[in-house]
C-alpha positions in Angstrom: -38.1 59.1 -89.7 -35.3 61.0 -91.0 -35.9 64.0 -88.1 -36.1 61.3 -85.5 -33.0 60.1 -86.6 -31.2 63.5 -86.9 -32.7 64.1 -83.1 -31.0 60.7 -81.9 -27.9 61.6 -83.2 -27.9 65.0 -81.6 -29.3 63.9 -78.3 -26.2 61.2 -78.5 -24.1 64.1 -79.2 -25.1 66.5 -76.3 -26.0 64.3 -73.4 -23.6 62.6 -70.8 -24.1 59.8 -69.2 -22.9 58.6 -65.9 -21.5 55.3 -66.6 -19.1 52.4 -65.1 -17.7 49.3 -66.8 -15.2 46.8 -64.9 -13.7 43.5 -66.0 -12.8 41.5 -63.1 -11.1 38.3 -64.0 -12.9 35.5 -62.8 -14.9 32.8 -63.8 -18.5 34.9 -62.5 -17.1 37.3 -65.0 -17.0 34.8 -68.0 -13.2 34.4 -68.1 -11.2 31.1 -68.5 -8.3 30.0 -67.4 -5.6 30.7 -70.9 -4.6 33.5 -73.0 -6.7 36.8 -72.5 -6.7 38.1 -76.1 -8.9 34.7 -77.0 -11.2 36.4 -75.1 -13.8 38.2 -77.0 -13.6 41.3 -75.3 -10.0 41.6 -75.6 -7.1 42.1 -78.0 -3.1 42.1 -77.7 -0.2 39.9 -77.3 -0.5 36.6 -76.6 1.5 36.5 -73.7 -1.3 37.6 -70.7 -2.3 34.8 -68.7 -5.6 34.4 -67.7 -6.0 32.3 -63.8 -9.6 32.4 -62.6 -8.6 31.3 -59.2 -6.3 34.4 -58.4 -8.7 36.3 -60.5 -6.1 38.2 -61.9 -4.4 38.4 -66.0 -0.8 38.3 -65.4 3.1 38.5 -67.7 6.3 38.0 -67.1 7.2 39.1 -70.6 8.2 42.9 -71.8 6.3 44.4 -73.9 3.1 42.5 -73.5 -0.2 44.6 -75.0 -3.9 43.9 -73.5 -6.7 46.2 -75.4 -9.9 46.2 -73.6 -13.0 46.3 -76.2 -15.5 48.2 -74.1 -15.6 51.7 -75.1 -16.4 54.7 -73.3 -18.4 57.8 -74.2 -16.2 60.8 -74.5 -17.3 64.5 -75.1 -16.1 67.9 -75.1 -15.4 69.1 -71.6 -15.9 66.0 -69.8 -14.0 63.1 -68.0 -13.0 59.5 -68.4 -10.9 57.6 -66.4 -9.0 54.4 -67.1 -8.7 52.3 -63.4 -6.3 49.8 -63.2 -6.0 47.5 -60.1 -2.6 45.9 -60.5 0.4 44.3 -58.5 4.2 44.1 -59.7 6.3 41.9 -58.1 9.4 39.5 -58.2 13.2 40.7 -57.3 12.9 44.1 -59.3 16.0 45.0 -59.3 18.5 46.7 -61.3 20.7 50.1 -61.6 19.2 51.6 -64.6 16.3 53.3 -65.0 13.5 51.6 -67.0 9.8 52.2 -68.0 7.9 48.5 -66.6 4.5 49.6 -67.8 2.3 51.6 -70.1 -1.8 52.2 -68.7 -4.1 55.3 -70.8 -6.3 54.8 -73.9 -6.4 53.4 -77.1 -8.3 55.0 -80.2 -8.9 51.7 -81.9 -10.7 49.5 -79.5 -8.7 45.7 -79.5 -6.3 46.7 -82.2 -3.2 48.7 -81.5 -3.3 52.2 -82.1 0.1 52.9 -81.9 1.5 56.2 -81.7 -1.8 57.3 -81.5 -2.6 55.9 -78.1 -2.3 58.3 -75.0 -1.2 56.8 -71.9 1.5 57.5 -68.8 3.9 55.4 -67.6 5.3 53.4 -65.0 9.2 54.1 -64.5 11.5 51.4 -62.3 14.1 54.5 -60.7 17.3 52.3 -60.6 19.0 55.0 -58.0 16.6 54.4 -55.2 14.2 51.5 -56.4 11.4 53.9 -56.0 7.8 54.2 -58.7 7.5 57.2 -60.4 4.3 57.8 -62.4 5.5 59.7 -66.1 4.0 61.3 -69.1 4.1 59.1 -72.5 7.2 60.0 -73.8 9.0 59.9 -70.6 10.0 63.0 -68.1 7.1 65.1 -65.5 3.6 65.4 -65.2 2.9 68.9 -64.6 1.5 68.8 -60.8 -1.3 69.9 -59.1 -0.6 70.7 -55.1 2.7 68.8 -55.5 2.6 67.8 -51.5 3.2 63.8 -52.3 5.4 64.6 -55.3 5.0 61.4 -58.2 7.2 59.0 -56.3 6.3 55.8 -54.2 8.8 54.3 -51.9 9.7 50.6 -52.5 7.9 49.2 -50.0 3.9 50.8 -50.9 4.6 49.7 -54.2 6.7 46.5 -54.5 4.4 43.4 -54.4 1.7 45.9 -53.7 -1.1 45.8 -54.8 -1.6 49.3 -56.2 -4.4 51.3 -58.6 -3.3 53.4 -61.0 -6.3 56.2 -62.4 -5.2 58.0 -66.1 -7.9 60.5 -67.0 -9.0 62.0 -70.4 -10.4 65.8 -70.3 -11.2 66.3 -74.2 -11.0 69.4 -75.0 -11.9 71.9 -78.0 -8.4 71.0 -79.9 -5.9 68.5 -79.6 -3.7 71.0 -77.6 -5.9 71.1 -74.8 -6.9 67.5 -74.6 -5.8 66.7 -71.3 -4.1 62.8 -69.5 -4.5 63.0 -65.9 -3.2 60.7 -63.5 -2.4 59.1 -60.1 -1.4 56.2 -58.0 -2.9 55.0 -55.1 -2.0 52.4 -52.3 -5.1 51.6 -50.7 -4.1 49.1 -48.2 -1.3 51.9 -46.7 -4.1 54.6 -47.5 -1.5 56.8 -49.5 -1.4 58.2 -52.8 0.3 60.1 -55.0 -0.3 63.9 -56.6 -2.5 64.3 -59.2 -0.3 65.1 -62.3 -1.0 65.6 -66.0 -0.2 66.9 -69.9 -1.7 68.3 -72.0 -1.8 67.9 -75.9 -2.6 64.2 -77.7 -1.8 63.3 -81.3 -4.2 64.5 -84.0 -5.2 61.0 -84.7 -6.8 60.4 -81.1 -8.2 63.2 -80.9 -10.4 62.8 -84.9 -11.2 59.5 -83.4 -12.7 60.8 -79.9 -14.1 63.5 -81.7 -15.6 61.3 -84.5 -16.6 58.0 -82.8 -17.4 59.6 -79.8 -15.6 56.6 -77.3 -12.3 55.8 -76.5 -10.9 52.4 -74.9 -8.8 51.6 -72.3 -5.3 49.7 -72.3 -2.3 48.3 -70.2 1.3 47.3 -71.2 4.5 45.7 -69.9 6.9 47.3 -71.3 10.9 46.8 -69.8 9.6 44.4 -66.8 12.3 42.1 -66.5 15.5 43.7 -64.9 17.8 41.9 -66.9 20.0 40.9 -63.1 22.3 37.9 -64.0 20.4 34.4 -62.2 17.5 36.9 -60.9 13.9 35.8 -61.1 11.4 36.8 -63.6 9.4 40.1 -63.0 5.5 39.6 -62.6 2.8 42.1 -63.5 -0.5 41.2 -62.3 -3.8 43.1 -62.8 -7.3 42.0 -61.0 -9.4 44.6 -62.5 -10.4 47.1 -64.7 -12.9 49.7 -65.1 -13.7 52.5 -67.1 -15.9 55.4 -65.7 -17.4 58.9 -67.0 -17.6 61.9 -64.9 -14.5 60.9 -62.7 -11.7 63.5 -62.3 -9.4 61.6 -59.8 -10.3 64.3 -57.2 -9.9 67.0 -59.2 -12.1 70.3 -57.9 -13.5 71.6 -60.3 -16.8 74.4 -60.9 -19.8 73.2 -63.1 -19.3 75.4 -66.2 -22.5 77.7 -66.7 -25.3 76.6 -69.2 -26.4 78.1 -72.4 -28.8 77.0 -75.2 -29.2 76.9 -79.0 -32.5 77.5 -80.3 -31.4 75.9 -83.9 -29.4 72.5 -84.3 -29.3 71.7 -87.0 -29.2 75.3 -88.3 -28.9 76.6 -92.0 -28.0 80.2 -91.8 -28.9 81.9 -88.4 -27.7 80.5 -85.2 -29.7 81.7 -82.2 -28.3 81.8 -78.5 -29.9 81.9 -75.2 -28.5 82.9 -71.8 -25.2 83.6 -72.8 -24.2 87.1 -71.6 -23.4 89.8 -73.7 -20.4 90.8 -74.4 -18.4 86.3 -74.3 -16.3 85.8 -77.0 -17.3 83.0 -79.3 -15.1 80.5 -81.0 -16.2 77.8 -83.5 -14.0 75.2 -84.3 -14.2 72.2 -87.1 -14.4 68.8 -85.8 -10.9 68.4 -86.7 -9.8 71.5 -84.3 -9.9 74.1 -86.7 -11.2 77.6 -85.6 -13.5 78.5 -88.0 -15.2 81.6 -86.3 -14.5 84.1 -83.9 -16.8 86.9 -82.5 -18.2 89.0 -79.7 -21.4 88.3 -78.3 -23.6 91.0 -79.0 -27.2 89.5 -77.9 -28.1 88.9 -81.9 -28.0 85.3 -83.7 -25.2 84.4 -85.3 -24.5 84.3 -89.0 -23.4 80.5 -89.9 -23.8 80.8 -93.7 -20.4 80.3 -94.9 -19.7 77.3 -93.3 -19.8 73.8 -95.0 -22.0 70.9 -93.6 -21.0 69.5 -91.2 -20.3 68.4 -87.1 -18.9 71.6 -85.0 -18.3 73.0 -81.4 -19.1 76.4 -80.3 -16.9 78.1 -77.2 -16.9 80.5 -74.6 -14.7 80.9 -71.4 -16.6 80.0 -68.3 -19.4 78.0 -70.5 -20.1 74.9 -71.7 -18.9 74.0 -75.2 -22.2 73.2 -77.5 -22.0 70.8 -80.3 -24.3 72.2 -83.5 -24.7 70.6 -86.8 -25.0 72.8 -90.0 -26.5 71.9 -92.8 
């Protein structure tokens, strides 16, 4: 029994699976009309609105936090997106600039993470009136083309009803954990560059590392625009979904494949179809790089590490997950 369950928990540990959740907010969903965090399957403020009808979870209040409870499975190398369907709407106005929302991931399911979460923002530019899609802490996404910039006009985003797509790439480290990101106006058929940054908090990452999920989350954050006599600010979402394997359009080449002939493995590690010559990194599951080495065809000697969960590396190959004894 106790090499079945030792197989489980490395088949768990090396497989991806293809998967898609979505919450949309009707009554064929199992939602009722009143606050979503009395929902099971959601934490937060107690300030989003549940209305089956519109099948939409709505606020008019700043800073209002939804955590979604349905994990995701995250691994080394691969991609999850967080999809939000959502409209903002109401006068909007205002000559300073201000973040109106928060959308990435949360490391502790329907409890607030905190600093810990990873997310991009949603930025009201009071200049021009126009979106602008933002890393966490405010200024640029680095871009990739750069032909539609991060900008949306006022009219494809105003009373729009818009998606916005944040991606996690884990990576080997917390430095090269990566939040993608775009916006999207389907009904004007336009969208905005992919952008991204690189490097989370050390907290995510153990978590991602460790539990092997990550949740997803949305947040008003300065909606109302504070104009004398104005109207209140609405932000609307209809749906949410939370996919594996999606990397917002994102080419990318299928790392090449080698094998382990040990896992778990005591002493010797043996490899298989890796050329000779890769460099080899092992790192700790909290990021550390433990070992570093050519390849030189031969096993390699694992002795002198403690028990314990790591990743093996090389460029242009898929990172393996080993457990030593």
């Amino acid at each position: 029994m106790r090499n079945v369950y030792i197989f489980l928990i490395l088949l768990i540990c090396v497989t991806t699976v293809n998967a898609q959740f979505t919450a949309n907010f009707t009554a064929d969903d199992l939602y009722e009309d009143g606050l979503l965090n009395e929902n099971n399957n959601w934490g937060g403020t107690s300030n989003w609105f549940v209305n089956v009808v519109s099948g939409a979870v709505s606020t008019q209040t700043d800073y209002a936090q939804a955590f979604w409870g349905q994990s995701i499975n995250v691994n080394i190398n691969s991609t999850s997106t967080f999809e939000v369907s959502l409209k903002l709407s109401g006068p909007l106005l205002g000559v300073n600039d201000r973040m109106l929302a928060l959308i990435g991931f949360n490391p502790t399911g329907k409890t607030n993470g905190g600093a810990d979460r990873e997310f991009i923002n949603l930025k009201y530019v009071g200049t021009n009136g126009k979106l602008k899609i933002q890393k966490k802490f405010g200024g640029n996404l680095t871009n990739v083309g750069y032909q539609n910039g991060f900008l949306f006009e006022p009219s494809a985003w105003k009373s729009q009803d818009i998606i916005v797509k944040v991606a996690l790439t884990l990576g080997t480290t917390k430095d090269n954990t990566r939040i993608s990101a775009r916006m999207i106006n389907p009904s004007q058929n336009i969208s905005l560059d992919i952008g991204y940054y690189e490097g989370v908090s050390q907290a995510f990452y153990n978590a991602a590392i460790s539990n092997g999920v990550a949740y997803g989350f949305f947040q008003s954050y300065a909606l109302n625009d504070g104009v004398e006599d104005s109207e209140l600010e609405n932000f609307a979402v209809s749906s949410v979904s939370l996919l594996t394997n999606d990397t917002l359009g994102f080419e990318s080449k299928s790392p090449l494949m080698f094998s382990l002939l040990q896992n778990p493995v005591q002493n010797e590690l043996g490899i298989t179809g890796l050329d000779t010559g890769s460099q080899i990194s092992i790192y700790s599951i909290s990021g550390a790089k433990v070992h570093t080495q050519e390849f030189n065809g031969k096993s390699i000697n694992v002795s002198n590490l403690n028990a314990g969960l790591y990743f093996l590396e090389t460029p242009g190959y898929s990172v393996k997950k080993f457990l030593k004894k």
